[in-house]
Steps between C-alpha positions, in 0.01 A plus 500: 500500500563164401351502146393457816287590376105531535349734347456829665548827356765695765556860381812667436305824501147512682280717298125485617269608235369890598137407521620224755656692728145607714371172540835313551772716583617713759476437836130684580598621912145424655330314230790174534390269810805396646402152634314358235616152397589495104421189252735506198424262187767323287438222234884415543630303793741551804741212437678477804486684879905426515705751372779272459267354197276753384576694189187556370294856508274323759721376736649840466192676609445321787932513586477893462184528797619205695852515469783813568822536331794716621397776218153571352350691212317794609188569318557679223885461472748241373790577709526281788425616830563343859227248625671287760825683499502853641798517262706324198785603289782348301864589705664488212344445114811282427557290821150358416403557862131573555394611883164533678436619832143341617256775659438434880170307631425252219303223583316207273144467515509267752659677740916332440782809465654545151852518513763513239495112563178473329649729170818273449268196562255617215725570294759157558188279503313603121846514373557141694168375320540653242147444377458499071189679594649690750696857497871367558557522129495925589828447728802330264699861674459404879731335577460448935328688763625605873370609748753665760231586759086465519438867302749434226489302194813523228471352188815418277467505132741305271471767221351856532114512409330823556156353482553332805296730726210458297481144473521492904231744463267223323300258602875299459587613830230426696596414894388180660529416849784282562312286722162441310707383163662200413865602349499187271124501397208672388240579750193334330227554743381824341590717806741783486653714843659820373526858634297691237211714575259163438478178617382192325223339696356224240619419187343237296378399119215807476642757724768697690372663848726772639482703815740814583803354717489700820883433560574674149755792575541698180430772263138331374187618637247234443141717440304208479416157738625277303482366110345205349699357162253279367590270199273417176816299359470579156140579488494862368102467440422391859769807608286762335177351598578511839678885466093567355327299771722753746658172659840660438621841546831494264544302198874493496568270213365218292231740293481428116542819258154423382374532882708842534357658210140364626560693860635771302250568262228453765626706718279819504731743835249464686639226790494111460785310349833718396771391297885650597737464228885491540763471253748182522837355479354132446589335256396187279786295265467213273808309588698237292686173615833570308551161458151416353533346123298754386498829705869441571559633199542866405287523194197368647524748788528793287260365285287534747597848626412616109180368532351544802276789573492663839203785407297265349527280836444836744201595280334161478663286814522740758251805358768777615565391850900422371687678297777318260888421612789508306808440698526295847533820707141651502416888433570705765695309688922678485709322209194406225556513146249346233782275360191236380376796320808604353581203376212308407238780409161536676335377176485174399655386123459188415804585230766543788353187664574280184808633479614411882343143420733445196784598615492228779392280169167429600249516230186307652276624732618503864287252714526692835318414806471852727437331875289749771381522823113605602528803742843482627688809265089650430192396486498496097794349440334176304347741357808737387657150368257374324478848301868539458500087366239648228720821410794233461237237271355836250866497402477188346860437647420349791286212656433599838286395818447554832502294779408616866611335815439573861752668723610248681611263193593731308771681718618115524489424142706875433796382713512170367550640112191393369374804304648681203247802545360597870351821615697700812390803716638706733417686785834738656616447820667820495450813269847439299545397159795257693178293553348518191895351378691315810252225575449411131875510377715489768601216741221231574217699246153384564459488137611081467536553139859426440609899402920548550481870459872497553609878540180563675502278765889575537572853371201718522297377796764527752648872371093614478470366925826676574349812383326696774425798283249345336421721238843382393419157375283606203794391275530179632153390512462670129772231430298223652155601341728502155597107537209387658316623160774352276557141685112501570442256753193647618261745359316771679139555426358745723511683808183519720280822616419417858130535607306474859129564534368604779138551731451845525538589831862276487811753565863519529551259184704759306773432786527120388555550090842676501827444363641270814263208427334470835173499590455647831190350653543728804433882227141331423191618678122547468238690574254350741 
């Protein structure tokens, strides 16, 4: 998602911890109370209710509950499944033609029929919008949608992209009702009508109230009354605090490594506060403006790949709860390589360093300004900087600081061109290494930092979305990871463990930590 991105941890293989499973795990028959209402924690925030704007792992949440696409993920799987539709399928791989059939009965929360009116409008209005903190930048391949009667939607691609059921199967193709939204505009009154198993019925700076939608018709069976999202925006202390005080029953995100270890450590098996652990396919990147004085050029960047110490940062910075990255396509996700490694070493040497510095014919030390963001991409992200600016300084090659802006500013000051140095993360929509590549190389990239991967963009993007034997691109996005690592115009620092912790008593969270990225409010449950 956008380096979207906030900073969850989204798996691409859920593994809960074997002690964790009792307390936390599998659905427990008589001891889960279906009707119990559900508060969930988060010290990040939900950005927008609109899915024509939202790309963001908050919005997301709250598109994937409220919200129904033609195709979902089912829990546990990555292949998309129908949600809306009863049925999808290309006609033909190369005619580019995509068809749905919608399932009979659907209805929004409020009561309106959804028709294949409501898909092409969706779908023509965030493209119409076309928000830069919205999902249109997912679609360059659809090129129109028709709708020959009220059950069928066809969607006409202007070059063949195999990913394209998954990406409808994201929080990307969330259905509005034609005649609640605006097709110029954003809806900005914080209320949402879909045809998900939820509806939204309050929305506002410290919390998200859902209720189950009683016209949902679909595969989801809500055990539960309804969830609470409640928002500490960037307060990680006052998030764990209230998960002790028992004023939340699910810290989804926002806890500090130091905090996880504390639960951890403390926590004896006998009931009270759990922690679930997931591996991830987030991702963080430092990120430079190719057209920056001094990290436009290539000797500084490698410089810095020489120098810069990714265990040193896991041990001290994030105390295990991330492992290190080197390529842009994280471990197990189909297609990664550890061309960073390869090519740079996962030690640093100040020797090979020098040596990158003088052959651009630079021979003082590089004054370097390395320009964050609080919470946004992790809660200890000043923190990682400020580390990495030190590992840079010991070298005696550099001159390095820090500098953190919020959010807000930032994201403006990033477009504009203003920073050499910025830190990037990313959350996948989809469970592809096409999205760990397309959005940051290929048409419109989210990146803004003035990359022309030439062949990339042109060549090997296109043949890898062509491919619908996936397991059949692993050359091409080998040949990718290889020039990212030469042309460096981003770095990759780590990829994130994802962690929830839990009330005892709190079930069906094992259900919302898999590989599709969606956290299904309606799998959670208590015990009364």
């Amino acid at each position: 998602m956008n380096l979207r991105t906030q900073w969850p941890a989204l798996p691409v293989v859920a593994v809960l911890a074997s002690g964790l499973l009792t307390g936390c795990g599998s659905e427990d028959g008589d001891a889960a109370s279906k009707g119990s209402k559900i508060v969930v924690g988060m010290s990040d925030d939900v950005l927008a209710t609109d899915p024509a704007s939202g790309y963001d792992p908050g919005s997301w949440l709250l598109f994937n509950n409220v919200f129904q696409s033609l195709l979902g993920f089912p829990k546990g799987g990555t292949e998309p499944q129908p949600d809306a539709a009863k049925s999808c399928e290309f006609s033909d791989p190369a005619t580019r033609v995509y068809t749905c059939t919608l399932r009979d009965g659907l209805k929004f929360s409020n009561g309106d029929p959804l028709t294949s009116e409501d898909v092409k409008f969706s779908f023509d209005r965030m493209l119409k919008i076309d928000d830069p903190d919205g999902p249109a930048v997912m679609f360059p391949t659809l090129e129109q949608v028709d709708t020959p009667d009220e059950k069928t939607v066809v969607f006409r691609l202007n070059t063949a992209d195999a990913t394209f059921p998954s990406k409808i199967a994201s929080g990307a193709g969330a259905i509005v009702n034609h005649r609640e939204y605006d097709a110029n505009g954003l809806r900005e009154d914080g209320k949402a009508v879909g045809s998900g198993p939820y509806k939204l019925d309050s929305f506002d700076d410290g919390k998200a109230v859902f209720s189950v939608n009683e016209h949902y018709s679909g595969s989801a069976e809500p055990e539960n009354s309804g969830v609470t999202l409640q928002f500490f925006h960037g307060d990680q202390e006052g998030l764990k605090k209230a998960l002790e005080k028992g004023e939340v029953d699910i810290a989804y995100r926002g806890l500090t490594a130091q905090a996880i270890t504390e639960i951890e450590e403390a926590d004896t098996g006998d009931g009270g506060i759990e922690v679930v652990e997931g591996s991830s396919a987030e991702v963080q990147h430092l990120v430079f403006n190719m057209k920056d004085p001094v990290a436009g050029r290539l000797g500084v960047r490698k410089a810095m790949a020489y120098l810069i110490d990714r265990d040193a940062l896991m041990h001290d910075v994030y105390e295990g709860t991330a492992t290190p990255l080197y390529s842009i396509i994280p471990a197990g996700v189909a297609g990664h390589n550890t061309a960073f490694f390869d090519t740079y070493g996962a030690r640093p040497s100040k020797a090979k360093a020098k040596a990158a510095l003088e052959k651009e014919g630079i021979t003082e030390k590089v004054e370097l300004t390395l320009w964050s963001t609080p919470a946004r991409y992790g809660p200890a992200t000043d923190q990682e900087l400020e580390a990495i600016a030190k590992q840079l300084n010991a070298s005696g090659l550099f001159d390095a600081d820090v500098k953190s802006v919020e959010f807000a500013q930032y994201e403006k000051d990033v477009a504009a061109g203003k920073y050499g140095v910025y830190v990037k993360g990313w959350v996948p929509d989809y469970p592809d290494a096409d999205n760990f590549t397309a959005p940051f190389f290929g048409e419109g990239n989210v990146l803004s930092n003035h990359y022309e991967p030439g062949e990339i963009t042109k060549t090997l993007l296109p043949r890898t979305a062509a491919e619908s034997d996936r397991g059949a691109t692993d050359k091409e996005f080998g040949e990718i990871q290889d020039q990212v690592a030469e042309d460096m115009p981003l770095l990759p620092i780590w990829q994130g463990k994802q962690y929830a912790v839990v009330q005892d008593g709190v079930y069906g969270l094992e259900y919302c930590l898999d590989a599709s990225t969606v956290f299904r409010f309606w799998e959670l449950s208590k015990s009364s």
